[in-house]
C-alpha positions in Angstrom: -5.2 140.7 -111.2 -7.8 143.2 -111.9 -9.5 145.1 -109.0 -12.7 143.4 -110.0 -11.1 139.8 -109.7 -9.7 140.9 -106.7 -13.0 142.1 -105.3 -14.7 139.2 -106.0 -11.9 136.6 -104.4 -12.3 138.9 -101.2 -16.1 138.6 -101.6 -16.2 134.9 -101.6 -13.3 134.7 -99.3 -15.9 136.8 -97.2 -19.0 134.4 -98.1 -16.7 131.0 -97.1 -16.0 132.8 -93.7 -19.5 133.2 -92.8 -20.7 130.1 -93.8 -18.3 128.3 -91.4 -19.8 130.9 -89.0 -23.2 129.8 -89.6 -22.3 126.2 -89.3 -20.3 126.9 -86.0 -23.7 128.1 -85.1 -25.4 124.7 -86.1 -22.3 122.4 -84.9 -19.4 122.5 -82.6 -16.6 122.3 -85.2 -14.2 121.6 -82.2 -16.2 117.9 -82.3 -15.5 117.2 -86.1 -12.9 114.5 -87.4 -11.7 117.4 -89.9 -8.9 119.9 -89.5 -9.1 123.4 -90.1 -7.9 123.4 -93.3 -10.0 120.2 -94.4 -13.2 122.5 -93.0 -12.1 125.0 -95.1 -11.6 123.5 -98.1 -14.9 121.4 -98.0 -16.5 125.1 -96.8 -14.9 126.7 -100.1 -15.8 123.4 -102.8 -19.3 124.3 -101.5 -19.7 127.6 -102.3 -17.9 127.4 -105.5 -20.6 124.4 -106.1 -23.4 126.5 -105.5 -22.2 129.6 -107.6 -22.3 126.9 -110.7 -20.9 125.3 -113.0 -20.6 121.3 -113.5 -17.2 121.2 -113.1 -17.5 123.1 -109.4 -20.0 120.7 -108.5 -17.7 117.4 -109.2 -14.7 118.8 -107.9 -17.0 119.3 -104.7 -18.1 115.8 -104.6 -14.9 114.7 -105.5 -13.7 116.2 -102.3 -16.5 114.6 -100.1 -15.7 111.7 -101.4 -11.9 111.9 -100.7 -12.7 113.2 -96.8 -15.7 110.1 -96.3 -12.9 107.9 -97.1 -11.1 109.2 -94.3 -13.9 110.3 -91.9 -16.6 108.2 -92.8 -18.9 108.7 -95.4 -22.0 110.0 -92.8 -20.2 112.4 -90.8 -19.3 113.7 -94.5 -22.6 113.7 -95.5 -24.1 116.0 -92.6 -21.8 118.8 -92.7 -21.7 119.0 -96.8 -25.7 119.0 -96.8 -25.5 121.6 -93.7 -22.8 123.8 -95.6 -25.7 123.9 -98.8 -28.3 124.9 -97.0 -26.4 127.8 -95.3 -24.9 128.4 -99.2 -28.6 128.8 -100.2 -29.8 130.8 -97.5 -26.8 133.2 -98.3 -27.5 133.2 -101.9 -31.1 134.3 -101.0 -29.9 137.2 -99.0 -27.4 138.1 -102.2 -30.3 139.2 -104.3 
């Protein structure tokens, strides 16, 4: 892997990280149906959702859709519109 490649994985490794931060600051994550790993994953779909491309964006719904079938689809719903609105406010302090 290049060092660029690698920068950037460790940049958005870095981004995913504080997002959940930010939403820790919203929610108590302790109080959510999801595991740490199922937090993670939905935290990660969403930023690679908001960096672009279609194919991001229906691999992240795909994964809501997979977790509201476990969880329920509102609980879902609230933390994936939560985790794009801390995505945006990020991407607004990125430029």
């Amino acid at each position: 892997m290049s060092w660029k490649a690698e920068a950037h994985k460790i940049y958005e490794a870095r981004m995913v990280k504080e997002a959940l931060a930010k939403l820790a600051g919203r929610v108590d994550l302790k109080t959510l149906p999801f595991s740490e790993e199922e937090l993670h994953t939905l935290a990660k779909r969403a930023r690679e959702s908001f960096r672009g491309r279609e194919r991001n964006r229906e691999r992240f719904d795909k994964y809501k859709a997979h977790l509201s079938a476990i969880h329920g689809k509102e609980i879902v719903e609230t933390i994936s519109i939560a985790l794009v609105e801390i995505n945006n406010a990020l991407g607004y302090e990125e430029k």
